[in-house]
Each structure stands twice: as structure tokens, then as C-alpha cells.
N, C-alpha and C positions, 0 to 999 in steps of 0.2 A: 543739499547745500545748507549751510549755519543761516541763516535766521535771525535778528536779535529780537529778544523780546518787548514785544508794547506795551507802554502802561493798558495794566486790566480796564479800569475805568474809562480810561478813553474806547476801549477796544471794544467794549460792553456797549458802551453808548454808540457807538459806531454800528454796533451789527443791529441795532435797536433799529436804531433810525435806517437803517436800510428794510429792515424787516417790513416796520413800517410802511416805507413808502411804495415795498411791493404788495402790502396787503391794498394798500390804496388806492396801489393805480392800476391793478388788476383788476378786468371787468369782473360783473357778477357768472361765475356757473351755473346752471341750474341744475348742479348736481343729483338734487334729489327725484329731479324729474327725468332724468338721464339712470336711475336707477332702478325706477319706476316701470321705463319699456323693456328690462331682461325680467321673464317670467320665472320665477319661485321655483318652478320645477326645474329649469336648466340647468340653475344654479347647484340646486340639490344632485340631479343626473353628473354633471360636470365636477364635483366632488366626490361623489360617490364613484365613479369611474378612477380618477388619479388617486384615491385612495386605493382602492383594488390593485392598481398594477404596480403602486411601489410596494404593495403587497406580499405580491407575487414574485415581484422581481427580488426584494431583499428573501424571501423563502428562497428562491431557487440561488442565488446567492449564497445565501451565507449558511445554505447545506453543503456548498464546495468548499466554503472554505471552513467548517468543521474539517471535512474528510481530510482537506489538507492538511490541516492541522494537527490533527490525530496522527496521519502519518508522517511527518514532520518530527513527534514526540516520539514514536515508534521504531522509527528507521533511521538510524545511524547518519546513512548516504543516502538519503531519499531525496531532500531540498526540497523542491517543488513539482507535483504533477504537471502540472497544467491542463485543465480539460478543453475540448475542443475550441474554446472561445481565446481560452491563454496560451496555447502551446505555444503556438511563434516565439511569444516574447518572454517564456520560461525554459521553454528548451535546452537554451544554450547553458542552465545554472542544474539541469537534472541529470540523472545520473542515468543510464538510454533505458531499462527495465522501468524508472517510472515516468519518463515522459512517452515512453510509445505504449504504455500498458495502461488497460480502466482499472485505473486505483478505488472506485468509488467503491461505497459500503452497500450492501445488501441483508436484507433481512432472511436471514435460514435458521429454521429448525432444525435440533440435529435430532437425527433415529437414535435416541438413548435406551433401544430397547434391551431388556436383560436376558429374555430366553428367544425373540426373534432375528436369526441371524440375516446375515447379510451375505454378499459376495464376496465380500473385507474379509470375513470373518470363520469362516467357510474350513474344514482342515485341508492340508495341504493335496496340491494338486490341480490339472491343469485350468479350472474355471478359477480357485483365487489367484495364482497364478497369474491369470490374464485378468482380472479386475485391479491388481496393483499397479499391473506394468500399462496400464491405460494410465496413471498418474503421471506418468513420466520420472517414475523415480530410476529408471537405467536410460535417460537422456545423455548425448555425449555433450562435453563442455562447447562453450560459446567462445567467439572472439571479441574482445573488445577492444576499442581502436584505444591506441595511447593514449590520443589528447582527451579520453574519455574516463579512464582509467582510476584517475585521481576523484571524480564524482563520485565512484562508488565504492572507495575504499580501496584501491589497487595500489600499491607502492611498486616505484622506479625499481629497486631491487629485486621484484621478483622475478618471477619466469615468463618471458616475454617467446612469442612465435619471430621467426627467423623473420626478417625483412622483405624476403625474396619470394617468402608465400606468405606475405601480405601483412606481416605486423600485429600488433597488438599484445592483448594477455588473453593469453586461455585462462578462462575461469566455467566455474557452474552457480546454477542459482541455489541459492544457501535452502528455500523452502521445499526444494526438490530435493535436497541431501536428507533436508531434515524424513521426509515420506521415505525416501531409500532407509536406511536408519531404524524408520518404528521396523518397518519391512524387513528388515535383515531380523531385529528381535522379535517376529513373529514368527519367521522361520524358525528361530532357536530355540522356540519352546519345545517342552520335553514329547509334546504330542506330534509336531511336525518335522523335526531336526533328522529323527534317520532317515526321512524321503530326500531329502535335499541332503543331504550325507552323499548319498546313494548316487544323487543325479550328479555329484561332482560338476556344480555351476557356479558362475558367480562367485561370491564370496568362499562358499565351498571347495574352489579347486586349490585354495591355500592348506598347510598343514593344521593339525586341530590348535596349535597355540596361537598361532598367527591370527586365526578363527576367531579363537577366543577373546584377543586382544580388539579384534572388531567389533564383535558384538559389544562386548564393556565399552568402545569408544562412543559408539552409537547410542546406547541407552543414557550415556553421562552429556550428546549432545542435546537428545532430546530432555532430560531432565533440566541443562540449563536456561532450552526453550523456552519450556512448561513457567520457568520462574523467573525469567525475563518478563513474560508477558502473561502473569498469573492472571485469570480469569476472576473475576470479583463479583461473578453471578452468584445468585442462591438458588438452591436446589428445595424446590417445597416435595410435597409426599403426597402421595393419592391413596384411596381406597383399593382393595381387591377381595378377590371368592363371596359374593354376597351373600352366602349362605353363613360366611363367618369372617367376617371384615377385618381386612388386619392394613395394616398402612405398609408403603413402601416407596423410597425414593421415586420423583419423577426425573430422568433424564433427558425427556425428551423436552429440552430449552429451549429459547431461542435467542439468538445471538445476532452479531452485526459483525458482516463475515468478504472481506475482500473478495474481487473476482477470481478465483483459484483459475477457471479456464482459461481467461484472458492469460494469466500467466505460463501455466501449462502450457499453452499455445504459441506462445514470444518463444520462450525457449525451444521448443519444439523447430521451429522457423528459422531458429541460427544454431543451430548444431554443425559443430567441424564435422567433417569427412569421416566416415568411418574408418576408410586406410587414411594415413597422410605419410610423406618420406621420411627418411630418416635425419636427415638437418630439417624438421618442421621446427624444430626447438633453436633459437638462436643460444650459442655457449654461452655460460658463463661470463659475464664481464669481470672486471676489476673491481667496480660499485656495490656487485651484486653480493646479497649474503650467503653463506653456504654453511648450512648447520650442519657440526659430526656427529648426528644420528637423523633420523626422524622426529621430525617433532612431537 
């Protein structure tokens, strides 16, 4: 409510005189001697304690919300995780891969080794084989409910699951494409291509252009990966053969490297059906768009 204002001078002398006549008429404290009976050390412990835990609490704090942060800048449709203290009340703004998945970061070194292989790495056949397809990169797609759709980047026009078995968009998770993808261009190197020629699977039971068109799509998704989210590490160099020392890249870094399993595993836990009918696919609408080729 409006106020008018008082002359300052009266105002001044007003709060004087009041000041005054509380210092006044207020008995004496014996402050000093009231300060006198808390021992030195409590005081010291009682500080040293509430220092510690806004400590610890602004650390454990404000490492969530780096992480959040980071993927925030990262992911397109990510919004907010929420980790177990915030979900409730962020849930509703995330998109369902990062509010039910540990988005948090971890420290990993990666095996950058140059002549020790791996199981990744292995030539074709059935142990790498079965070291990729532990990735989940031949996961079938997931459902995602309508009203969810829009959080992670799903437009109304696309391909929506029929109503009558349950709605949604089939989609798949983009990091799992991206693993399916390096995987198809590992098959196609010149040392492992006629086995999987041979075995006519997968990708291989298309004719060789078809083929071809895959692998170039795949190596140009993961190329635009790679430089979306270029790596800003440096690679230092070590010594080797001590009898005559010569330097050589070190690859084995380490990095700050999401939960791959946690995700792996979401997906894994909503996979559609292997068979599903034939109206699984709701037709075409009117709204919907319909491109004259493949995109």
C-alpha cells in the first residue's frame, strides 16, 4: 500500500529518540559473562562440524548437477535426469531413457592397446560374434507412449503402433544403432566380409548394392558422431624396447564415460515382441508424412 513520505528530519529524530529510549530502558545483559560459560572448544567443534557437511553436501551436489548439465548440453532431448532424490518432481519434464536410466559419469580407461587384441577385435567368427551382440547392437525397437514422444524428439507424423496393441512410437536407441553401425563396418573389412558373405545374415541377406549402401550409411553415421561430440583429450607418447627406445602413442586414456550398461539394459527390458501382427502398424493418417523414396 502507497505510503506518503515523512519529512527525513523529523523521521531521523524520531527513530533517535526511540533508539534511545530502548537502549535506556533496557536492563543491563551480562553478555560477556553469558559468553564466558560456552567453552572454546564447542565452539571451535560446532563450526568445524557445519562446515564439513555444507561441504560435503555442496560436493555431492553440485557433482549432479555438473552431470546434468553436461548432458543437458549433449543431448538434444535429454531435459533433466533427475537422480534418485529429484525424480519425482523431474520426471514429468524428461524424456523416459533419461529419467529411468544412471545418467551419471564414470571414470574409464580405455584398452588403447595397438598389438593386444580383444574380443571386439578378434577376426570374424563365432566368439567376436558373440562379444558384439552382448552390446545390444541387434536389440528390437521399443515403445514409446505418445504423451512421451515429444520429450525425445518423436514428431506426431511419424509411425505410430496401431492403438489396439497399445499405442505409441516404435523407435530404437540412437547409441545402439550407433554400436550396430561401427559393427556392420567391421564385418566389411576386407579380412572378415567373405565369412559373413557366406553366412548370408543380417545385413548380408540384402543384395551386394543394397549392402553397400549400408555400410557407407553407417560409417557416415558414426563419422557424424565422432564430430558431434569430438573428444578434446590429448594423447601423450610413452617409451618402448629398452634395449632401443623409441616413443609411441599412449591410448590407453581415460575418460568420463556414461553408464553404457544402465543403458544397454533400459533398452534391453522394453523390446517389442519378436513376432507382432500384421496391423501392429497403425496406417497412415492424413497429417502424416509420406516420403517418395527412402530417406
Amino acid at each position: 500500500m502507497y505510503q506518503p513520505l515523512e519529512d527525513r528530519s523529523e523521521r531521523d529524530s524520531q527513530s533517535t529518540g526511540d533508539c534511545e529510549k530502548l537502549l535506556s530502558d533496557s536492563p543491563e545483559v551480562p553478555f560477556q559473562k553469558s559468553l564466558r560459560r560456552v567453552p572454546v572448544w564447542a565452539v571451535l567443534a560446532t563450526t568445524i562440524l557445519a562446515s564439513s557437511a555444507f561441504f560435503v553436501l555442496g560436493t555431492w551436489f553440485g557433482s549432479r548437477t555438473t552431470d546434468r548439465s553436461c548432458l543437458q548440453h549433449v543431448q538434444k532431448y535429454c531435459m533433466f535426469l533427475g537422480t534418485t532424490l529429484f525424480a519425482q518432481s523431474l520426471n514429468s519434464s524428461a524424456a523416459p531413457i533419461m529419467a529411468e536410466v544412471d545418467n551419471s559419469y564414470h571414470s574409464v580407461r580405455f584398452n588403447g592397446s595397438f598389438m593386444k587384441e580383444n574380443a571386439f577385435r578378434l577376426g570374424a567368427g563365432p566368439e567376436v560374434d558373440a562379444a558384439w551382440e552382448s552390446l545390444g547392437i541387434n536389440y528390437r525397437g521399443i515403445a514409446v507412449p505418445l504423451s512421451e514422444g515429444p520429450k525425445s524428439g518423436l514428431r506426431a507424423d511419424q509411425v505410430q503402433i496401431n492403438p489396439k496393441h497399445g499405442g505409441g512410437f516404435p523407435a530404437n536407441v540412437e547409441g545402439l544403432h550407433h554400436l550396430h553401425c561401427l559393427n556392420l563396418v567391421r564385418q566389411s573389412l576386407y579380412y572378415n566380409i567373405d565369412y559373413y558373405r557366406a553366412q548370408g545374415k543380417g545385413a548380408f541377406v540384402n543384395e551386394e548394392s543394397v549392402v553397400r549402401y549400408h555400410v557407407s550409411h553407417c560409417l557416415d553415421i558414426v563419422r557424424q558422431q565422432l564430430m558431434c561430440t569430438p573428444d578434446t583429450g590429448l594423447l601423450g607418447q610413452v617409451w618402448w624396447d629398452p634395449e632401443y627406445p623409441k616413443a609411441f602413442v599412449d591410448f590407453n586414456t581415460e575418460h568420463k564415460c556414461k553408464n553404457f550398461e544402465a543403458i544397454r539394459q533400459w533398452a534391453e527390458e522394453r523390446q517389442l515382441p519378436e513376432t507382432v501382427p500384421e496391423d501392429f502398424l497403425r496406417p497412415p493418417q492424413a497429417s502424416d508424412t509420406i516420403y517418395a523414396a527412402i530417406p
